[in-house]
C-alpha positions as CSV (number, residue, x, y, z in Angstrom):
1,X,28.2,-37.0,80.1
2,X,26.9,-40.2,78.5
3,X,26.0,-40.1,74.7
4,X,22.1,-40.5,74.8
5,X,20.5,-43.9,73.4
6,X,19.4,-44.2,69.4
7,X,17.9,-46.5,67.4
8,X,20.3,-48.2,64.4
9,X,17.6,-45.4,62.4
10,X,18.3,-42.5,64.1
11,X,22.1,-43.3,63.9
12,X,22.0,-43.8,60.3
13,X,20.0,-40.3,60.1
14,X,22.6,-38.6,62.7
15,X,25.5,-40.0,60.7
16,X,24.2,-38.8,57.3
17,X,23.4,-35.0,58.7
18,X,26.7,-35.0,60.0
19,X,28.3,-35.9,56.7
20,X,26.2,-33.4,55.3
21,X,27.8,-30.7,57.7
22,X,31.0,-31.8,57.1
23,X,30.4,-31.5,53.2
24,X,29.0,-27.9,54.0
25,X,32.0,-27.2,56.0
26,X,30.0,-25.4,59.3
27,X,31.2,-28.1,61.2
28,X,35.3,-30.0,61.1
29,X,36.3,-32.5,63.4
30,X,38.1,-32.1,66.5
31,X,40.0,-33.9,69.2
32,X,39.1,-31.6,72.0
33,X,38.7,-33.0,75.2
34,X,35.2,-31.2,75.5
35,X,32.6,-32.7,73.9
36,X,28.9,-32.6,74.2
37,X,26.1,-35.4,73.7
38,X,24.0,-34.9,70.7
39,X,20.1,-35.9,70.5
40,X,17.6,-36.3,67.1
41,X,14.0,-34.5,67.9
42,X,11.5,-35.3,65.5
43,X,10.0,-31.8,64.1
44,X,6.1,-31.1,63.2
45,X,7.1,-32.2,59.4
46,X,8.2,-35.6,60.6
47,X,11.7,-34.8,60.0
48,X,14.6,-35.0,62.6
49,X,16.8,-31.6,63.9
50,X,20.2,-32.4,65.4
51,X,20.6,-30.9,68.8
52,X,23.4,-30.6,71.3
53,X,22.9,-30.8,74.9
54,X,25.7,-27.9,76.2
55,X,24.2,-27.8,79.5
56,X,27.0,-29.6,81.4
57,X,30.1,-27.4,78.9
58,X,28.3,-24.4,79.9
59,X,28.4,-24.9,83.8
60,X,32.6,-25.9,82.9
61,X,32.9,-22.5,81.3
């Protein structure tokens, strides 16, 4: 599946939430064949949550 569309923003807010995950260790990096596409919803506060759309890994496994 295609990686959904972003502004130059919304990248520069994925890629710093990532780096925070990374930092926090609950995520590593991988070089899986699987992956999944990943989306930024904005949430009542005006922040952004990261999501991940598993929908087409799920009907794999």
């Amino acid at each position: 599946m295609a990686p959904y569309r972003m502004s130059a923003a919304e990248l520069e807010r994925l890629k710093e939430q990532l780096e925070e995950l990374l930092e926090k260790k609950f995520v590593r990096p991988s070089v899986s064949p699987w992956g999944a596409p990943v989306l930024l919803v904005k949430k009542n506060d005006g922040s952004m949550r990261l999501c991940i759309d598993y929908r087409q890994l799920n009907k794999a496994t």
